[in-house]
Phi, psi and omega in degrees: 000140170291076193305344198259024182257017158286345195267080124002128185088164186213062180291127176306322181306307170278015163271286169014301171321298177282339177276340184253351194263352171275325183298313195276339165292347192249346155294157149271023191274174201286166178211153191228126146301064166284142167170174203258174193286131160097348184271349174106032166329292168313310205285322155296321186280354185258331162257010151288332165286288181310318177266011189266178206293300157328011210279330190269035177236159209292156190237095190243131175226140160213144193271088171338337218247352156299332201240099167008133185290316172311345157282323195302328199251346172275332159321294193294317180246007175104183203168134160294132142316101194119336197290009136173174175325113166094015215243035197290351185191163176303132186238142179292139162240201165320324202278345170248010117353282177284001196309133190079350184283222165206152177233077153343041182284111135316163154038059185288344196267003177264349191308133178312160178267352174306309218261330183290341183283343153302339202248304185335294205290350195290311187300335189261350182236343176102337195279156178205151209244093174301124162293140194095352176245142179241067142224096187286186167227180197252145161205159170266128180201128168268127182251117173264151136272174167192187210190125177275325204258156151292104188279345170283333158328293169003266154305332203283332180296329203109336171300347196218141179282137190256348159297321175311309160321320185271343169286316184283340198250067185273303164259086173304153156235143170229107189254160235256137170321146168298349187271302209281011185209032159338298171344308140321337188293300150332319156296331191263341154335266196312310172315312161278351176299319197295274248275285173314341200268330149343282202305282192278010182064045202205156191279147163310130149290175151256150172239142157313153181300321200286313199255017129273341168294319194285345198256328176286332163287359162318080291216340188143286200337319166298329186092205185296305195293308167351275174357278184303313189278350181262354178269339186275348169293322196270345171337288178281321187282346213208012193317120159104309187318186202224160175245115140205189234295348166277004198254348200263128188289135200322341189282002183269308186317313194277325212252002151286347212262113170313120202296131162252197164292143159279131170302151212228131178301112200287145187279009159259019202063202159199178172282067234296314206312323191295337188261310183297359199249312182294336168293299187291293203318326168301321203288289190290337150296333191265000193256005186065002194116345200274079173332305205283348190270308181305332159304325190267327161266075104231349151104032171227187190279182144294290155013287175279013188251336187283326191278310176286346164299327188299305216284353189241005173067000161311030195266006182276329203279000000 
């Protein structure tokens, strides 16, 4: 089995990608995760975990950026009894937790700078210290990381530690935004289509060429989890269709339209009700009339294009 055919596409970025991240999977060295939220951070630290030597040993994941900073460091390296208020017995933490594993920090760039130099010490001695305790201990644990932020921003703020930085980033992986690698979209489409239309019992939908052209001129923001929740909405709303680009929630409509000049106030002004009234009247000629379309080339809901259709008296259109 293929650990790595959890990862979808076959972008030269993301094969580039599964070859150094298979090459690094077969080491115990430390590894740093870049990528923006929503790009599959987890999903790559999980199959590196599957396919490296550690794969039948404890998995352990924590999201830096769920837990009070005052919790972080007793999650993470344990606690003595007594070693503060509610402190009733020992407690273990992750890290002997993962002993023999792997240890899985997310969002590493939120960890307090109090807890890195601990987490410093562990990668250069192998040792971690329980809060409340003055005996450290020994554990074996391979650690991935991963990072939403530019962590050299960071350091230069102060927030991030920069030995630290240089110890976790022995092997960077940087996996690439869903925008920079549209090639994929399709393929990770149909995948997530399979997979929900599985889930609720419902025949897959399709996308038209027109309404993959608009999610490939798409900008994004979200990454693949974007992706993935609109393909599990259009599952269920559109269970069996064909998809297309009006079927696509407005912001897709607006992210086809090529960034152009900004309009610039001519120096004698104008009249704006009259250029907004000359608008919808274009909109609704080039659209035949198709009200919900002329809405999405103009960049507002129907509601409000209905209301301003009223307020200029245009209701013949």
């Amino acid at each position: 089995m293929d650990n790595f055919n959890s990862i979808i596409g076959q972008s030269p970025a993301i094969e580039a990608l599964i070859r150094s991240a298979r090459i690094v999977a077969a080491t115990d060295v430390t590894v740093l995760i870049k990528g923006e939220t929503g790009t599959g951070k987890e999903v790559l630290a999980t199959a590196i975990q599957k396919d490296s030597p550690r794969a039948n040993k404890p998995f352990i994941t924590l999201n830096c950026a769920a837990l009070p900073e005052g919790l972080v460091e007793s999650e993470i390296f344990g606690h003595k009894k007594g070693a503060f208020t509610g402190a009733i017995s020992d407690k273990q933490g992750l890290f002997q937790a993962a002993d023999g594993g792997t240890l899985f920090l997310d969002e590493i760039n939120s960890l307090p700078i109090s807890i890195q130099s601990k987490l410093l010490r562990f990668l250069e001695s192998g040792e971690c210290l329980p809060v409340g305790g003055t005996k450290p201990y020994t554990v074996n644990v391979r650690v991935i990381a991963a990072s939403n932020a530019d962590l050299t921003k960071l350091i230069e703020n102060g927030e991030f530690r920069q030995d630290l930085y240089f110890r976790l980033n022995v092997v960077p992986l940087e996996i690439p935004s869903l925008h920079q690698r549209s090639e994929d979209i399709e393929e990770l489409a149909k995948h997530f289509f399979a997979h929900f239309s599985a889930m609720h019992s419902l025949e897959p939908p399709t996308f038209s060429r027109q309404a993959l052209k608009a999610l490939r001129n798409y900008k994004w923001p979200g990454n693949v989890r974007e992706l993935r929740n609109l393909c599990e909405r259009l599952s269920i709303l559109l269970s069996g269709k064909v998809i297309e680009p009006e079927n696509l929630p407005h912001e897709f409509s607006r992210g086809t339209v090529a960034p152009g000049p900004e309009f610039t106030l001519p120096e004698l002004g104008l009249q704006l009700d009259a250029l907004e009234a000359d608008m919808i009247l274009q909109a609704l000629t080039r659209t035949k009339g198709n009200r919900s379309k002329s809405a999405r080339l103009l960049g507002i809901s129907r509601d409000t294009l209905l209301y301003r259709i009223q307020k200029h008296g245009l209701a013949t259109h």
